[in-house]
C-alpha positions in Angstrom: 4.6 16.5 -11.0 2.0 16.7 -8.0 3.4 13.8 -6.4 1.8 12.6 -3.3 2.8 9.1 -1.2 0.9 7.3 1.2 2.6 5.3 3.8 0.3 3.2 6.7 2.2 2.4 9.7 1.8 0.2 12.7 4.9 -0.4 14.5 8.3 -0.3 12.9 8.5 3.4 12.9 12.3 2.5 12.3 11.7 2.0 8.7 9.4 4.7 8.7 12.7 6.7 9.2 14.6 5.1 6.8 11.9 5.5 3.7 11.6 9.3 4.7 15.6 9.5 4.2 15.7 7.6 1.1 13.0 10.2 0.0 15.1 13.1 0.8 17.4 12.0 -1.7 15.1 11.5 -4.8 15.8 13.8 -7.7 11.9 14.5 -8.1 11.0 15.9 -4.8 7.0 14.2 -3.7 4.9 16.9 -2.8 3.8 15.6 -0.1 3.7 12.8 2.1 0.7 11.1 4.2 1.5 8.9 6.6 -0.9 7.6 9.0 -0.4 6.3 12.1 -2.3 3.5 13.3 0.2 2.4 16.0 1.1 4.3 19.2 4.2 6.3 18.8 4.0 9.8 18.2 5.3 11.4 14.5 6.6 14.7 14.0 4.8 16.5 11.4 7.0 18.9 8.8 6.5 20.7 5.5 6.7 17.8 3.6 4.4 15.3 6.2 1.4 15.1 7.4 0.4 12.5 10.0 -3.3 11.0 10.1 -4.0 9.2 13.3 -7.3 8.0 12.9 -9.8 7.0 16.0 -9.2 4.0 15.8 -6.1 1.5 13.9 -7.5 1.2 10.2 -6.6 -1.7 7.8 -4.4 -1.2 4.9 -7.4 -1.4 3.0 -8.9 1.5 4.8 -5.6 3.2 5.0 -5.5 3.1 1.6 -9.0 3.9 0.4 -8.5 7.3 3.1 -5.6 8.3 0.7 -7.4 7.6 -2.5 -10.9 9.4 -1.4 -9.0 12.5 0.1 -6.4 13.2 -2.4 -6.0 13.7 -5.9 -2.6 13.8 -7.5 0.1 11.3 -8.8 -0.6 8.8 -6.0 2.3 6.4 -4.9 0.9 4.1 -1.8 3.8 2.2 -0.2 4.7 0.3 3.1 7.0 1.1 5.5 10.0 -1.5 4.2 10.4 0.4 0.7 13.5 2.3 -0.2 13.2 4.8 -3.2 16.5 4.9 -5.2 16.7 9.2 -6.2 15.3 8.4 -9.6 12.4 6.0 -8.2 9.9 8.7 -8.6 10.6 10.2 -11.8 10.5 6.9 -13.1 7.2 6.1 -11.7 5.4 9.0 -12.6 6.7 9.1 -16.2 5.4 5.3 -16.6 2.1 5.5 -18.8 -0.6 3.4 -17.2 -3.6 3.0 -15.0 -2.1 1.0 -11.8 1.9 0.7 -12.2 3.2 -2.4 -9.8 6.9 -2.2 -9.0 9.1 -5.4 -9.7 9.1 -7.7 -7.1 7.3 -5.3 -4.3 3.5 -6.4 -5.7 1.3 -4.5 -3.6 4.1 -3.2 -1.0 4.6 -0.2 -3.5 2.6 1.0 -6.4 1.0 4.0 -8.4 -2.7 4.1 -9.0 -4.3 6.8 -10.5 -7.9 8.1 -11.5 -9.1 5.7 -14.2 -8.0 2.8 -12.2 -9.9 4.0 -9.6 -13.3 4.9 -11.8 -13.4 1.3 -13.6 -12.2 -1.1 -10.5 -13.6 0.8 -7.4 -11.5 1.0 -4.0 -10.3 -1.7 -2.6 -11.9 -3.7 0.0 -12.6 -3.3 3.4 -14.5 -6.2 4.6 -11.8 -8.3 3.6 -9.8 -7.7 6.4 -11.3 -5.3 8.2 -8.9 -3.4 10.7 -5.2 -5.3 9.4 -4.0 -6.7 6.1 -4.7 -9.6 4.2 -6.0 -10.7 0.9 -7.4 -6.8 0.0 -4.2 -7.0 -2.5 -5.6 -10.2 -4.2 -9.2 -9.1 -4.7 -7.7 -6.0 -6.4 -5.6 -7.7 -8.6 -8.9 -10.2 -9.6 -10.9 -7.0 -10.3 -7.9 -5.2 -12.4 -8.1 -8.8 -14.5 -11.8 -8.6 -14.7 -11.6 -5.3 -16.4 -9.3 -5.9 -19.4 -8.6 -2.0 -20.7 -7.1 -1.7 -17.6 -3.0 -1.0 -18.2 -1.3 -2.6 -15.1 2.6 -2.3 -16.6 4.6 -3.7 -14.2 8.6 -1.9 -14.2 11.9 -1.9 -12.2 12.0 1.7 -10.7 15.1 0.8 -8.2 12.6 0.4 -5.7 14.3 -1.8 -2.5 11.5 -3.5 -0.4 13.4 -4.5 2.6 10.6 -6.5 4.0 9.6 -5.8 7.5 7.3 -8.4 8.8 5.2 -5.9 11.0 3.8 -8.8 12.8 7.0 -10.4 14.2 7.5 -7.6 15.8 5.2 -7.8 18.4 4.0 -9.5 21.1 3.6 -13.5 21.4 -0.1 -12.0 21.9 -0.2 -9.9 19.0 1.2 -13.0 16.7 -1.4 -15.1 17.6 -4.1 -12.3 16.8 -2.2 -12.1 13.2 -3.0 -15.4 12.5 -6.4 -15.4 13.8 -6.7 -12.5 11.3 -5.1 -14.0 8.3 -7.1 -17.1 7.9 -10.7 -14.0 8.5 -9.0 -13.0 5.6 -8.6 -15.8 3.6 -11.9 -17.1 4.6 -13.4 -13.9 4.0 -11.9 -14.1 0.2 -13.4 -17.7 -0.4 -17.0 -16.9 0.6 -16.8 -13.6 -1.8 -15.5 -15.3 -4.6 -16.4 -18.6 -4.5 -13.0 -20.0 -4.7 -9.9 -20.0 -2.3 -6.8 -17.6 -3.0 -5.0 -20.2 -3.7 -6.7 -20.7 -7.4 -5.6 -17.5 -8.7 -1.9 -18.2 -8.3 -0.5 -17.1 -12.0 -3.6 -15.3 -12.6 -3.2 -12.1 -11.0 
């Protein structure tokens, strides 16, 4: 099926484990695996992963856009927190459409493929440049903007467990969050003209 999964990572390389286990038992095999590795622990690499540590941490937005320019296949992009059930994959890859959202996970797990890709663009960087907020929201806006767009939306027995990243660190590294997330959200206002806030049943 030419499955390939992207997984970002930052520090709960715990999870990290689990997903990669939950993978081992799928019934469709991905062919291969990308995580990348914007925290500080070391990964070992195997047949089936390869590790990207960039120069410097990357955003999910970037994370993601890496993924998309560099490889071309069936292209799952998940976070750390999701658990694949053994038919997950099959089930995702059989699903006709041009961005397939899992139930309940939203951006935390999805499928995107070529077309998707070609009409909407990558996602977006400047955003929230270097972490992770609101990039999700201005890609569902643009999939809405561009109505031959399929976005199906199924149950694929995905679990998201739901990791909060950010409560796991430092006091220090909370405060940054938040100091990050209202960038974001700011960010999202003065390119669209609106707050996120508005788009609540929209996208």
């Amino acid at each position: 099926m030419n499955v390939h999964i992207c997984v970002p990572v930052l520090r709960r390389y715990d999870l990290l484990q689990e997903l990669l286990s939950s993978l081992a038992a799928s019934t469709v095999q991905p062919d291969h695996v990308y995580v990348i590795n914007n925290g500080t622990e070391d990964i070992e690499e195997s047949d089936l992963v390869t590790i990207h540590r960039p120069e410097r941490p990357l955003g999910v937005a970037e994370s993601w856009n890496w993924f998309i320019r560099n490889v071309s296949a069936e292209r799952i992009i998940c976070n750390d927190d999701i658990r694949f059930s053994p038919d997950s994959i099959r089930t995702i890859v059989e699903t006709i459409g041009d961005f397939v959202f899992m139930n309940n996970c939203g951006f935390s797990c999805f499928l995107i493929r070529d077309r998707c890709v070609e009409l909407v663009g990558e996602f977006d960087e400047t955003i929230s440049p270097g972490y992770a907020y609101y990039e999700d929201v201005d890609y569902a806006y643009r999939m809405v903007q561009v109505p031959e767009i399929e976005r199906p939306r199924i149950d694929a027995g995905i679990i998201h467990a739901g990791s909060s990243t950010w409560k796991s660190g430092t006091d220090e590294e909370a405060k940054e969050h938040w100091r990050r997330f209202f960038i974001a959200k700011d960010n999202f206002k003065q390119k669209w003209g609106f707050s996120v806030e508005s788009l609540e049943g929209v996208v």
